[in-house]
matplotlib code that plots the C-alpha trace (Angstrom):
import matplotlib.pyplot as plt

x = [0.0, 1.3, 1.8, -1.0, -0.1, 0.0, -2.1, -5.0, -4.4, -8.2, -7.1, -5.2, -1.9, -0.8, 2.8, 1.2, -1.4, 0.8, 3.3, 0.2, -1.2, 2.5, 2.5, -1.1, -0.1, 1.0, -2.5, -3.6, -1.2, -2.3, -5.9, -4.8, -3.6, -6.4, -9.0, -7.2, -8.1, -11.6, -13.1, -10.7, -11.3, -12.6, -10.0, -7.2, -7.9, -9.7, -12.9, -13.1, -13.9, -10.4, -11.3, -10.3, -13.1, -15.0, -12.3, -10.5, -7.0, -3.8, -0.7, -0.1, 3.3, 4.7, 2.4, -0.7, -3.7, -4.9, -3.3, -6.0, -6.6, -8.6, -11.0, -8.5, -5.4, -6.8, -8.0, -4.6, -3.4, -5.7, -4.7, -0.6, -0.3, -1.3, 1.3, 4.3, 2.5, 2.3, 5.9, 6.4, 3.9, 6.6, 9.2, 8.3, 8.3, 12.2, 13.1, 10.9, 12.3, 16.0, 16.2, 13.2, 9.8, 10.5, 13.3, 10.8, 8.5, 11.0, 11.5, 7.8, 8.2, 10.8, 8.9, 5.7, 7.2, 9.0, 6.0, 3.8, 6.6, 6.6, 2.8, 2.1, 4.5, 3.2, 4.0, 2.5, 0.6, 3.6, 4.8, 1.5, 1.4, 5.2, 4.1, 1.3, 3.3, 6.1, 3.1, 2.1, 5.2, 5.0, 1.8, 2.8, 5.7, 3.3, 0.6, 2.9, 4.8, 1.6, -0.7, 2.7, 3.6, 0.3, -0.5, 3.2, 2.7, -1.0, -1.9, -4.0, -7.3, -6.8, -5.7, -8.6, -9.3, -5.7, -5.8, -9.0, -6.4, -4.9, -8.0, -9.6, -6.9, -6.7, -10.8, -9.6, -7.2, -9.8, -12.2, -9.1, -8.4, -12.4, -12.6, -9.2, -10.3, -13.4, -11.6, -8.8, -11.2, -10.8, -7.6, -4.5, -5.6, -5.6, -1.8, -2.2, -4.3, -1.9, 0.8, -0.5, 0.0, 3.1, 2.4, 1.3, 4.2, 6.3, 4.7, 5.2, 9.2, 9.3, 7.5, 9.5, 12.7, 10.0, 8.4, 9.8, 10.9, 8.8, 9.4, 8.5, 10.9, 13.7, 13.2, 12.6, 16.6, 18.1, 17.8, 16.3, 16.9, 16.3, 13.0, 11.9, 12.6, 10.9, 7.7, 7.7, 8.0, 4.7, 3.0, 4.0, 6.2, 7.3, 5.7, 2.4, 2.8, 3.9, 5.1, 7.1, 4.3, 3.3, 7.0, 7.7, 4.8, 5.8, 9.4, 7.5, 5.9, 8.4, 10.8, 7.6, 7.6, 4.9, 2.0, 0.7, 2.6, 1.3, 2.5, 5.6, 7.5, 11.0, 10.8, 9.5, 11.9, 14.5, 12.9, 13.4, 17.3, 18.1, 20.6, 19.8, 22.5, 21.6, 23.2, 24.8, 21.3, 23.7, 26.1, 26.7, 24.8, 25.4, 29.0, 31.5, 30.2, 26.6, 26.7, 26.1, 24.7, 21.3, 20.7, 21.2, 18.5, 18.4, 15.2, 15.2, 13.7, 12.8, 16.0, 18.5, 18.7, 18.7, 19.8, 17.8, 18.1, 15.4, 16.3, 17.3, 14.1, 11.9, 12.3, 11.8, 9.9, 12.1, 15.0, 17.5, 20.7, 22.6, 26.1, 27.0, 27.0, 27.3, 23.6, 24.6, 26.6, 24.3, 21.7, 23.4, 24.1, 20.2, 19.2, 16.0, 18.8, 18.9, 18.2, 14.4, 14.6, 15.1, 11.8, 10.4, 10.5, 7.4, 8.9, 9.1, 5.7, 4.0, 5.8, 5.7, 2.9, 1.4, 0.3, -3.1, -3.6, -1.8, -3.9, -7.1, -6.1, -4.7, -8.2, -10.2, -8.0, -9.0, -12.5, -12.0, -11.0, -13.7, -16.1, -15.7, -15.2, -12.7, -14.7, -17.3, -13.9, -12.0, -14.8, -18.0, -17.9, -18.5, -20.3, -22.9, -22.9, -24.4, -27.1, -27.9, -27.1, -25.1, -25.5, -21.8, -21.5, -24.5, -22.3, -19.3, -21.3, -22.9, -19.0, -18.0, -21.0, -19.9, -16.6, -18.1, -20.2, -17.0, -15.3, -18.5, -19.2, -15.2, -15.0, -18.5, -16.7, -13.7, -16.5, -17.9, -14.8, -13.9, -17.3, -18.5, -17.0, -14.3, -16.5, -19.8, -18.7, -17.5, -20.5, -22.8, -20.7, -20.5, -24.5, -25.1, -22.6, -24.2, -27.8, -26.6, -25.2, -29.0, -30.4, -27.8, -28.6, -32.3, -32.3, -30.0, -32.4, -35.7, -34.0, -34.5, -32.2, -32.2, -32.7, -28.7, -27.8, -29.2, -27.4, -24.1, -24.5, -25.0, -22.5, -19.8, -21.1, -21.7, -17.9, -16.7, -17.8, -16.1, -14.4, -12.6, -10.6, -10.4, -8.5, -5.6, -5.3, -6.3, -3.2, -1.6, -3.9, -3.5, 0.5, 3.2, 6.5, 8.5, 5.5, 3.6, 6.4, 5.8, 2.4, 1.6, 3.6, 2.0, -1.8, -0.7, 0.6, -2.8, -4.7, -3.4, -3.1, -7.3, -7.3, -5.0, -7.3, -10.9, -9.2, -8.5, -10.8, -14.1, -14.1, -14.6, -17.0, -18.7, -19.2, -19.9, -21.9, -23.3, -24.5, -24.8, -21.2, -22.1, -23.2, -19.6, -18.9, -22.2, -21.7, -17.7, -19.3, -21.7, -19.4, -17.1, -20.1, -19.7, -15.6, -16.2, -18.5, -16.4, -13.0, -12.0, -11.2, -12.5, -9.3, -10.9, -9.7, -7.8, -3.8, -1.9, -1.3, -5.2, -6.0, -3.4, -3.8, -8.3, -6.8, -4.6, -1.2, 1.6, 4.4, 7.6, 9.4, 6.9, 8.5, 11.8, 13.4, 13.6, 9.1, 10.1, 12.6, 12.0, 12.9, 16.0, 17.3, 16.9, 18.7, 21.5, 22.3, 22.3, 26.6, 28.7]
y = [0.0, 3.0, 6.3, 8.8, 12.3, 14.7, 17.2, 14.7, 13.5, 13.0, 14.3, 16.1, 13.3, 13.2, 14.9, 17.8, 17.9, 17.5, 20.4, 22.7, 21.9, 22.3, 25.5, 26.9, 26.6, 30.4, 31.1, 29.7, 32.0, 35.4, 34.6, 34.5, 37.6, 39.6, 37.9, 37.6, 41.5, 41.0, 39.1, 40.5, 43.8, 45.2, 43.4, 45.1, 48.6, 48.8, 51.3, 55.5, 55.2, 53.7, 50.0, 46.9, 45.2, 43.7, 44.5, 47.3, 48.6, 46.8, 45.6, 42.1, 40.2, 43.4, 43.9, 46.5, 44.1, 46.4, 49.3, 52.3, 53.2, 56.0, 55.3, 56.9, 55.3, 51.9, 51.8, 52.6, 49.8, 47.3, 48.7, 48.8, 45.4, 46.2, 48.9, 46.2, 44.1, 46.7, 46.8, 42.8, 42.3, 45.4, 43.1, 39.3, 40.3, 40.4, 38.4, 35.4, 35.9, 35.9, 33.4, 30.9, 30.3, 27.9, 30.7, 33.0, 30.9, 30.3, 34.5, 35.0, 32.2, 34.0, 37.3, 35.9, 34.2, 37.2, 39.6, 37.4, 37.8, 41.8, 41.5, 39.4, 40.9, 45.0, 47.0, 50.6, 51.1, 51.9, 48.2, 46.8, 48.2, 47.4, 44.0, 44.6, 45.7, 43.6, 40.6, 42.4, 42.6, 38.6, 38.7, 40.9, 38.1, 35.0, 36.7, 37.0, 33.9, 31.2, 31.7, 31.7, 28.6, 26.8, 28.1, 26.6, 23.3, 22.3, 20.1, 21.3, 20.2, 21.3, 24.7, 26.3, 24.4, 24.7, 28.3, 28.3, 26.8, 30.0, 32.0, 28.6, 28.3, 31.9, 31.7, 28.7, 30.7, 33.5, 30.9, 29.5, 32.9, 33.5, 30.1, 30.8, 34.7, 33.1, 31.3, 34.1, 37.1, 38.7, 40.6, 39.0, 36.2, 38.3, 38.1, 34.3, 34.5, 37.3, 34.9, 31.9, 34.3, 32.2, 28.8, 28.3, 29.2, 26.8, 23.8, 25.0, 25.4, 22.0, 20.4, 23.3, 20.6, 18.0, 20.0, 20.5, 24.0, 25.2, 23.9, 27.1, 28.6, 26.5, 26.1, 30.6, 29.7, 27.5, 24.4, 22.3, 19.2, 20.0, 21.1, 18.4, 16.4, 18.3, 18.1, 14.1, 14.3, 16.2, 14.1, 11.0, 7.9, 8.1, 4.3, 6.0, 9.6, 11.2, 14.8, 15.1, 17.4, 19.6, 19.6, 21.2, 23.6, 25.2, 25.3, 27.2, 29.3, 29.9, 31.4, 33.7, 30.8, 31.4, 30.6, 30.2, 27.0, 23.6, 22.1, 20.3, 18.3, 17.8, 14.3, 15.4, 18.5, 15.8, 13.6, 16.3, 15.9, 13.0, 10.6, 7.0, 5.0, 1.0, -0.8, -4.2, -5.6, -7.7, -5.0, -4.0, -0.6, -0.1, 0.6, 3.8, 5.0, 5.6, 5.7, 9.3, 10.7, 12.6, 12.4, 8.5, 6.6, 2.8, 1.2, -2.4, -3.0, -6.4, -6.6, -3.8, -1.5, 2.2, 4.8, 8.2, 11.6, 12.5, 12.6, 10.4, 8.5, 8.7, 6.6, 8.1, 5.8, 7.6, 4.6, 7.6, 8.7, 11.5, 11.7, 13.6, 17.3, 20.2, 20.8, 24.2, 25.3, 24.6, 26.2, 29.4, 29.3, 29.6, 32.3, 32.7, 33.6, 37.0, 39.8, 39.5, 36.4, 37.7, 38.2, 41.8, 44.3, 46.3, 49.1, 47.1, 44.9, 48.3, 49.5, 46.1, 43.7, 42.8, 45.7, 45.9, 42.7, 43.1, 46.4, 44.1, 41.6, 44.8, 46.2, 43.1, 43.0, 46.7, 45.7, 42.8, 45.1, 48.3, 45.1, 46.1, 42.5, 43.8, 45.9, 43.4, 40.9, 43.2, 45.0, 42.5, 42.1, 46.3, 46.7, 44.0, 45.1, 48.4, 46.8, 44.5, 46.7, 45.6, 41.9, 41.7, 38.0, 37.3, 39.5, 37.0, 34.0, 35.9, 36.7, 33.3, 31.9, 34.6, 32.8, 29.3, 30.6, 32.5, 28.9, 26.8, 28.8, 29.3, 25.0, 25.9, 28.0, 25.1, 22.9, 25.5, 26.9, 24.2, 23.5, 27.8, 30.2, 33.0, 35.5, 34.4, 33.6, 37.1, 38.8, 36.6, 37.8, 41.3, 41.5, 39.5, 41.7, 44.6, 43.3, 42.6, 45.9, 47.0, 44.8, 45.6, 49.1, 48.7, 46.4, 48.7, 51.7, 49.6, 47.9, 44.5, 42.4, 39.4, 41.2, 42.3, 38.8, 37.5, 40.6, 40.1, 36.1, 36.8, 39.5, 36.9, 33.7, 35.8, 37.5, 33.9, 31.9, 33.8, 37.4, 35.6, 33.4, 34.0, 37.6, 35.3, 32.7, 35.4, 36.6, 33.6, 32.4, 35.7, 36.6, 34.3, 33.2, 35.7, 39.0, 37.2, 37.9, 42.1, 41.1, 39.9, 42.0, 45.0, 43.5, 41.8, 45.8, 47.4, 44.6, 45.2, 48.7, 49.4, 46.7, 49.5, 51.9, 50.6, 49.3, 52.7, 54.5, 52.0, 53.4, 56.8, 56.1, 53.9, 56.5, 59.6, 57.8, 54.7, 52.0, 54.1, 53.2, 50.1, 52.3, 53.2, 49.5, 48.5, 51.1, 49.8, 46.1, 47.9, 49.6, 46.2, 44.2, 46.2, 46.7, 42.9, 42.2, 44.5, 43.8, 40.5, 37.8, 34.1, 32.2, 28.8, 25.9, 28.5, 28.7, 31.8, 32.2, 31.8, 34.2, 36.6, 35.9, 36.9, 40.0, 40.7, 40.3, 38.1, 36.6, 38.6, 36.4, 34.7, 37.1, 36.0, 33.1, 30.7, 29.9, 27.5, 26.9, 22.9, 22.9, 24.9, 23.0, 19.6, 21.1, 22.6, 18.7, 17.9, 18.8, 15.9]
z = [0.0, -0.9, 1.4, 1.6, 0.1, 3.4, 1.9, 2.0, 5.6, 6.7, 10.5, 12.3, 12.6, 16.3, 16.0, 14.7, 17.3, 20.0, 18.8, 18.5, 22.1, 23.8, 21.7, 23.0, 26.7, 25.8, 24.6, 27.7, 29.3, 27.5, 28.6, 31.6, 31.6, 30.4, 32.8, 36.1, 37.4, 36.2, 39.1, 41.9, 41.1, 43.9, 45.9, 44.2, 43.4, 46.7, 47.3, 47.0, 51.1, 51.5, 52.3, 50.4, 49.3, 52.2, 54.8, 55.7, 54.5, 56.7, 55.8, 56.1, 55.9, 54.6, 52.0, 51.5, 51.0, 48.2, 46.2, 46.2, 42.2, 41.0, 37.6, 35.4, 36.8, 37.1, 33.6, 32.7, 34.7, 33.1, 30.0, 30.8, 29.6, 26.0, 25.8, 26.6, 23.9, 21.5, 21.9, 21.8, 19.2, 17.2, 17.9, 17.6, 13.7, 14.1, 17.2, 15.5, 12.1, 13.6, 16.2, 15.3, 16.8, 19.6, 20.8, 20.5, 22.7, 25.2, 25.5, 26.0, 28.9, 31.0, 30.6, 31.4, 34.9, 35.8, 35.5, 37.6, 40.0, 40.1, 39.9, 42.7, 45.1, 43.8, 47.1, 45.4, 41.9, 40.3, 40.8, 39.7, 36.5, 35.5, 36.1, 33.5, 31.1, 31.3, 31.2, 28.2, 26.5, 26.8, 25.5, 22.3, 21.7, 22.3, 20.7, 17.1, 17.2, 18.4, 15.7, 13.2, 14.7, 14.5, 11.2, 9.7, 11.3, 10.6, 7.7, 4.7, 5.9, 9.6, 8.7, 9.8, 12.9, 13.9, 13.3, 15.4, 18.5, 19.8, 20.2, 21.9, 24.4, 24.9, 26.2, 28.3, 30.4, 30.4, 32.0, 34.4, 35.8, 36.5, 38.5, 40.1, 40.7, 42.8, 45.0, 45.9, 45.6, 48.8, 50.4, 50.1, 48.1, 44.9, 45.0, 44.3, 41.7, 39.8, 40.8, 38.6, 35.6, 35.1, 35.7, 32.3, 31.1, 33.6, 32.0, 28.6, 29.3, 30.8, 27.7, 24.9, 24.5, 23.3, 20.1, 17.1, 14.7, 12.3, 8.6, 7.2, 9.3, 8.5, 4.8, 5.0, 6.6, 3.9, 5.8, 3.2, 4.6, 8.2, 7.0, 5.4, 8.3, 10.6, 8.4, 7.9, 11.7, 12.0, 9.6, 10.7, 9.0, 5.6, 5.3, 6.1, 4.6, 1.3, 1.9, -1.4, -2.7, 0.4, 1.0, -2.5, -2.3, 1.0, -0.2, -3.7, -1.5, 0.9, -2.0, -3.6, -6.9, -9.4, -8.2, -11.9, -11.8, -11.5, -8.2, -8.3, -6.2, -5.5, -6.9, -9.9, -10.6, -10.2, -13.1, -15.7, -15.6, -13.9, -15.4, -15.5, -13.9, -13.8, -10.8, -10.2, -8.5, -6.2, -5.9, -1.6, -1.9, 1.8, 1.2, 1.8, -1.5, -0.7, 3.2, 5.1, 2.2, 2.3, -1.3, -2.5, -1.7, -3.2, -5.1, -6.3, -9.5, -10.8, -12.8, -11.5, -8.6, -9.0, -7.1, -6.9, -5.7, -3.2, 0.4, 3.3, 3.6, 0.7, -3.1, -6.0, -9.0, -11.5, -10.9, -11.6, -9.9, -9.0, -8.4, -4.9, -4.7, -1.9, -1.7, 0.5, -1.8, -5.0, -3.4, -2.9, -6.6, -7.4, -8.9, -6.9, -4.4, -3.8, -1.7, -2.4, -0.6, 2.8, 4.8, 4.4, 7.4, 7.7, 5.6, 3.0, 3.6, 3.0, 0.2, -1.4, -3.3, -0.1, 1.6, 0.4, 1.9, 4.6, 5.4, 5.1, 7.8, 10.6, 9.7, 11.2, 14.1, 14.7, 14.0, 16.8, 19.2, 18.3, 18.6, 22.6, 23.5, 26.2, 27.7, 28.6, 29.6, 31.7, 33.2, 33.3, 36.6, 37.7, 34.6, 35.7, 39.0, 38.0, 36.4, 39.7, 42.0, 45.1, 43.9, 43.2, 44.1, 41.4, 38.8, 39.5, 39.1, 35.4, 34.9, 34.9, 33.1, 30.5, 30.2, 30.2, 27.3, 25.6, 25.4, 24.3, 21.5, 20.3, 20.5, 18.2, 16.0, 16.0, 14.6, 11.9, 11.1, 7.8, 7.4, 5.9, 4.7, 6.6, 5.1, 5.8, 9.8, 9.8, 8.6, 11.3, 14.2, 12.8, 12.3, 16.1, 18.1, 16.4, 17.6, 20.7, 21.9, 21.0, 22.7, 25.9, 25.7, 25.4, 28.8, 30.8, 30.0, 30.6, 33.7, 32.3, 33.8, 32.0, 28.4, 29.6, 30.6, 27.1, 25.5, 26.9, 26.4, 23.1, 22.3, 24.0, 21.9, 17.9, 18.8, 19.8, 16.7, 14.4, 15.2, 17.8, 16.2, 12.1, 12.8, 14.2, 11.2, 8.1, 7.7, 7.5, 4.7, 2.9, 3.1, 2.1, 3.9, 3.6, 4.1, 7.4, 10.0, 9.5, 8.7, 11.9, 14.1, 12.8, 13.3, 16.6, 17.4, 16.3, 18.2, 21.4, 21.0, 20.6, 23.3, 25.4, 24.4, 25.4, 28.4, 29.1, 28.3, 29.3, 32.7, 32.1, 28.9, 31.0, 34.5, 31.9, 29.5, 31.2, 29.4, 25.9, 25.7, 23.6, 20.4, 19.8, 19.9, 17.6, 15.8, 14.6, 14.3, 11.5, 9.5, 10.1, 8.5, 5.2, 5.2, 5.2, 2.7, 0.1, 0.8, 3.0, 0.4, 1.1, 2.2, 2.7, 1.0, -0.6, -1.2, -0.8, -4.0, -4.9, -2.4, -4.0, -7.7, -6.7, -5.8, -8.9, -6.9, -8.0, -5.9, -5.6, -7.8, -10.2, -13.2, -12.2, -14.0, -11.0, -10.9, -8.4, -5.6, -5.4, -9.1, -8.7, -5.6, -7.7, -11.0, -8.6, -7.5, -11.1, -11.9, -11.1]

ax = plt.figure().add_subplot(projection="3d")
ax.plot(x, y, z, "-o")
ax.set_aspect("equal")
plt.show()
């Protein structure tokens, strides 16, 4: 039986699954994160009489049990953490690009630990919100390199649900620091629960060594070989899987080929010059002469053996053979290796073929934000509380069902996510989130209380289905190799920075303008439901270079005489 081709792998194989989970415990993390003042509030930021909570202002162990926070300054400390990740989200385009996605990783890790640390152990305001930001500065790198990561592993046909991964994980540690915030609500417990900020990111350390690099990311490198290794390690054994093709497309891809070109894989760019060389069938083909060598691999045919060029592990049906050569060095020779192969900076993303797609995926991360999902996440608890009165307990229970509901209906949007269109999820979020923030306003005005539950349930579960996750994988569908690093860094940026600004801001808005604050949100989910419906490209079951060639762009080297890199690596091992 033959091996099935990897881009036809009916599931999700287990290495790949396992690689995507390890890499998620920092989604888990960044939920974390955002969720873990929203319960303790209170607790924290203490009350305008000067108590902390239920109890009265001390200092225990050395510590204050609360730090005393005016509206203004403790939006900007909610909000802190979005300016650090503005600045990692700016940066993860180059550290992740020059030292790797797993390095990357283990960055975010050490930042996220040590600003738990600061947080937790906050003796004055000033402390607490350099804590935020360096949190969020961990959140900007893990925020940029996680979706990257899960997008350049994942299969062809679990592209979208793996892309659906980060934002699912992310609503799981949302969901963990609610139930953890309910348990550790009250002066000085809140420092425990700001303290488990970093435990996510222990486990994911201890587990890091076990995962492997991205292919992308190697082959983006040069390393060819190492990449294909990596990617027959994610889909499983080469008895069982054929990555020949989905190898040669990425490494296409990768290089900006022409994506006019039929697919073509390394195997086959080989089989246009290869020279036939028959073989003694009872020669010793294990000897000196064909041992340690990456690109000799033996096939028995019924009367001779052949030798072919193809890698360490997989035989080509050609029955051809190659002498030896310095693939390095050959490959350096290519003439699709230039200066254009070198992953674009954000100058040059926006002053090159991409940007107008580029500007299209920043745009829906804005449009996530303006949804004012935050709001309703950071500040659920106050907000509810207002409309129940003094039943603050009841508006932590509704807080946490809020969460329970956030992750349901993401694992829903896991489900629907390969099964309709990017487009058509977006427009049904857009259109219920817009409804909902009616409906909100309308039962905070009539005093309805459970028209608001149902408003915010529903504003959580239409944002969740669809605007949650697709902003994190669209890019990644949209942008090749060498234009998603900038890509995302910029969108990641913009992301957390409206997230910096409603944080902010929702305070205020809310004390001046009370519940009316919703229309500004509805009011950016309607103008998002037509920047949607005339500009976002579909992108399922769609290859970059589809997406791009719907939108009259060409790769950066499909006019170049080198339409693909697989093809120009196999010619280069053709001198003797």
């Amino acid at each position: 039986m033959s091996p099935m081709d990897s881009r036809k792998l009916p599931a999700m194989p287990r290495p790949t699954l396992y690689n995507g989970l390890v890499a998620c415990l920092l989604s888990v993390a960044i939920g974390y994160v955002i969720g873990s003042p929203n319960i303790p509030e209170a607790a924290i930021r203490g009350s305008p009489g000067g108590g902390c909570g239920p109890v009265e202002y001390t200092i225990q162990g050395g510590f204050p049990n609360c730090l005393q926070f005016s509206d203004l300054l403790w939006g900007f400390a909610i909000g802190s953490f979005c300016l650090g990740a503005c600045i990692g989200s700016l940066s993860g385009a180059t550290i992740q690009t020059r030292h790797g996605r797993k390095r990357t990783m283990v960055l975010s890790d050490a930042l996220f630990i040590f600003g738990s640390l600061v947080i937790s152990l906050s003796y004055q305001q000033a402390q607490f919100i350099i804590g935020r930001m360096v949190l969020g500065f961990a959140c900007g790198l893990a925020g940029v390199v996680t979706p990257s990561y899960l997008n350049e592993i994942s299969t062809v046909r679990s592209r979208g649900t793996m892309g659906t991964f980060h934002q699912l994980f992310l609503v799981v540690g949302l969901l963990i620091s609610n139930l953890v915030g309910l348990i550790w609500t009250d002066p000085p417990g809140w420092r425990v629960t700001l303290a488990m900020n970093g435990v996510p990111s222990v486990l994911h350390l201890m587990l890091i060594r076990t995962v492997v690099e991205s292919p992308k990311f190697l082959l983006a490198r040069g390393h060819i070989e190492q990449g294909r290794r990596v990617l027959q390690k994610l889909r499983g054994s080469e008895l069982d899987v054929d990555i020949e093709i989905e190898f040669s497309e990425m490494v296409r891809t990768a290089s900006g080929g022409d994506p006019q070109m039929e697919p073509m894989t390394v195997v086959e760019a080989h089989r246009e010059q290869l020279v036939q060389q028959p073989l003694d069938p009872q020669a010793d083909l294990e000897g000196e002469k064909f041992n340690n060598n990456p690109l000799f691999v033996v096939e028995r045919g019924d009367s001779a053996a052949t030798i072919a060029v193809v890698s360490s592990t997989q035989t080509s049906a050609a029955g051809r053979a190659i002498p030896k050569t310095d693939f390095q060095d050959k490959e350096r020779q290519s003439p699709c290796k230039d200066d254009t192969q070198e992953a674009y900076t954000i100058i040059t993303l926006f002053r090159s073929e991409c940007r107008s797609l580029a500007l299209v995926g920043i745009s829906i991360h804005f449009l996530q934000q303006a949804s004012g999902i935050n709001g309703l996440v950071y500040y659920s608890t106050s907000f509810l509380s207002t409309v129940f009165g003094n039943g603050e307990s009841t508006s932590r229970l509704i807080t946490l069902g809020v969460s329970c509901c956030n992750m349901v209906c993401t694992l829903l949007g896991v489900f629907l996510i390969n099964r309709l269109p990017r487009r058509t999820l977006l427009l049904l979020s857009m259109g219920g989130i817009s409804l909902s923030a009616l409906l909100l306003i309308i039962g905070a005005y009539a005093k309805v209380g459970i028209l608001v539950v149902v408003a915010v349930f529903l504003y959580i579960a239409t944002f969740a289905i669809a605007l949650g996750p697709i902003p994190w994988m669209l890019l990644s569908e949209m942008l090749p190799t060498y234009a998603l690093d900038a890509g995302s860094a910029v969108a990641t940026a913009v992301n957390w920075g409206t997230n910096f600004i409603i944080g902010l801001l929702f305070p205020t808005l809310s004390n001046a303008l009370g519940n009316a604050t919703f229309i500004l949100f509805g009011g950016f989910t309607v103008l998002g439901f037509f920047y949607v419906l005339r500009f976002v490209p579909e992108t399922r079951n769609r290859s970059v270079e589809s997406v791009m060639a719907s939108k009259g762009i060409s790769m950066r080297n499909a006019d170049k005489n080198c339409s693909s890199t697989a093809a120009a690596v196999a010619a280069a091992a053709i001198q003797h």
